[in-house]
N, C-alpha and C positions, 0 to 999 in steps of 0.2 A: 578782612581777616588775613593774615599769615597763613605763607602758604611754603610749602617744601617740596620741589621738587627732583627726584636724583634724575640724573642723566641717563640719557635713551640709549646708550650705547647695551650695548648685552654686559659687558661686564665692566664694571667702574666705580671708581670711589671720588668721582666728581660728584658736586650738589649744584642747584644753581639756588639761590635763596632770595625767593622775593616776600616783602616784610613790608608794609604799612608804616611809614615812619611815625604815626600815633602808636602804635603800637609799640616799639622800639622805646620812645621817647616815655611814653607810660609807663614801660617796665624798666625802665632805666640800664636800656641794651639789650642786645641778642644774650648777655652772659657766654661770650667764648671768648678765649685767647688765642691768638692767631700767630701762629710763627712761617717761616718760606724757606724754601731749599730754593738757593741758586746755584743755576751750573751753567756754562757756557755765556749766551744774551739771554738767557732767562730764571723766570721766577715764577716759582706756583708757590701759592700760599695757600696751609691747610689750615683745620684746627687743631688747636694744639692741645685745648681745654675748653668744657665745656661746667659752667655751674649751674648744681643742681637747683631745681624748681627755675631753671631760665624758659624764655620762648626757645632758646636751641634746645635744651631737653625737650619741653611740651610737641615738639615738632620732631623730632627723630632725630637731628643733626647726631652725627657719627664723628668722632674724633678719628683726625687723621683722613678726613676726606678733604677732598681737594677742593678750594673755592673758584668757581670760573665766571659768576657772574655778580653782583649785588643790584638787584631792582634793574636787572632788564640789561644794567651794563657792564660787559665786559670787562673782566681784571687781571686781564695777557695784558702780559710785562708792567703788571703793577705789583708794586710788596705791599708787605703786613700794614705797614705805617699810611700807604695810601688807600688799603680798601679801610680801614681805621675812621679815614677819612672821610669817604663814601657811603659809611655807614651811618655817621655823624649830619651828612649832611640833610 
């Protein structure tokens, strides 16, 4: 099963989202859109949007929270187009 977990810090709007790719693949995506602010050598990509009745609804994902992992890996200094990827794969 899909699982959501937000970030341990005391106050944050990172998530790290681990997701079954049967799952993913069977509902045909998370249903988010994902956009990044870059500044400096980096890039955090949030959600930008999320559709209704998606696993990102069913699961709480929050727009405008910060993605920092996909299934366990790491998405420091990846953009929108690579966790896209990641997500896919």
């Amino acid at each position: 099963p899909a699982t959501i977990q937000q970030s341990q810090a005391p106050v944050s709007d990172e998530i790290i989202v681990k997701v079954p790719k049967q799952d993913i693949i069977s509902s045909g995506g998370l249903g988010i859109e994902l956009g990044q602010v870059d500044f400096r050598t980096n890039t955090r990509v949030y959600i930008k949007s999320i559709s209704p009745d998606s696993i990102a609804s069913r699961f709480g994902i929050k727009k405008d929270w910060i993605v920092v992992s996909v299934n366990g890996d790491s998405t420091e200094r990846t953009n929108a187009e690579g966790i896209a990827i990641m997500l896919s794969r």
